[in-house]
C-alpha positions in Angstrom: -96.1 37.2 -20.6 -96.6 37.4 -16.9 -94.3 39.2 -14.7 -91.6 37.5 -13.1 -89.4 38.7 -10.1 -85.8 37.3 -9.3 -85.0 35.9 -5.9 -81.7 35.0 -4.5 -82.2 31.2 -4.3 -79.6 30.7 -7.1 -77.1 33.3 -6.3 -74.5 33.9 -3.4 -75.5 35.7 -0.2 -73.1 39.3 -0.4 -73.9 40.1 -4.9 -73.9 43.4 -5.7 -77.5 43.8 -7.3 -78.3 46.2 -10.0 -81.7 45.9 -10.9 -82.5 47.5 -14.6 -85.7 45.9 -15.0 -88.9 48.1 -14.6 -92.8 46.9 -14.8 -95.9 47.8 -13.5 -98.0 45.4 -11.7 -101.8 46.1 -10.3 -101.8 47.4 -7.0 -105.3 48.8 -6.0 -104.0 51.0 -3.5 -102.5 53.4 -5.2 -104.5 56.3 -7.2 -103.1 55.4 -10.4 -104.0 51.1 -10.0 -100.6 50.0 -10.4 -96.9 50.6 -9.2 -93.7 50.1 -10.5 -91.4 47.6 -9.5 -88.1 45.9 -10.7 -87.3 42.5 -11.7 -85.6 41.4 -8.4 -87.8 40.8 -5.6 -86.3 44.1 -3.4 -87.4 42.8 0.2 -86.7 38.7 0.0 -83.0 39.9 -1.9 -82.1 43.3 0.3 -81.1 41.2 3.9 -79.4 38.5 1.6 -77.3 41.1 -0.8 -74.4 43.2 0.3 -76.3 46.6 -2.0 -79.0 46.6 -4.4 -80.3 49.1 -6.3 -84.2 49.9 -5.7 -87.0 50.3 -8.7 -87.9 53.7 -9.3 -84.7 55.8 -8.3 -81.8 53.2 -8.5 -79.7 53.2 -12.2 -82.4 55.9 -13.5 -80.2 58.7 -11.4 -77.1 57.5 -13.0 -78.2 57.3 -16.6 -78.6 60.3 -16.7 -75.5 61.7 -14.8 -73.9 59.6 -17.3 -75.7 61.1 -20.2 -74.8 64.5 -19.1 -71.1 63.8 -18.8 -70.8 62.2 -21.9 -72.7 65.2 -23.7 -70.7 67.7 -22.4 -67.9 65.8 -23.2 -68.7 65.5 -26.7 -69.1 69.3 -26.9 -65.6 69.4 -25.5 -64.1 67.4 -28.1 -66.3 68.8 -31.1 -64.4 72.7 -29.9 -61.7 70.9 -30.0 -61.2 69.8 -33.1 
């Protein structure tokens, strides 16, 4: 299935973006042939949202932050008990 990016035609001017979508497409400039991108088109969204998250380095961060917390939470609860 071919790769599709979201625009903002069908959604209000100031959304909060969070873009969890990750693909490679071909990009012969780079070394490795390709780069990775999300499933919101970053540039034609970024003037028209009021924050968006960019593809690599946007929700990747806070997964893990979040993973973390909750793991060291469990190990609270576990001495706990």
């Amino acid at each position: 299935m071919p790769h599709r990016r979201h625009d903002m035609r069908r959604r209000d001017r100031g959304a909060v973006v969070i873009d969890v979508g990750i693909s490679r497409i071909p990009d012969p400039t780079k070394k490795s042939g390709y780069r990775t991108v999300g499933d919101v088109d970053f540039e034609a969204v970024r003037a028209k949202a009021k924050a968006i998250t960019p593809v690599p380095g946007g929700v990747g961060p806070m997964t893990i932050a979040m993973l973390v917390s909750n793991t060291v939470r469990a190990a609270e609860l576990s001495l706990e008990a």
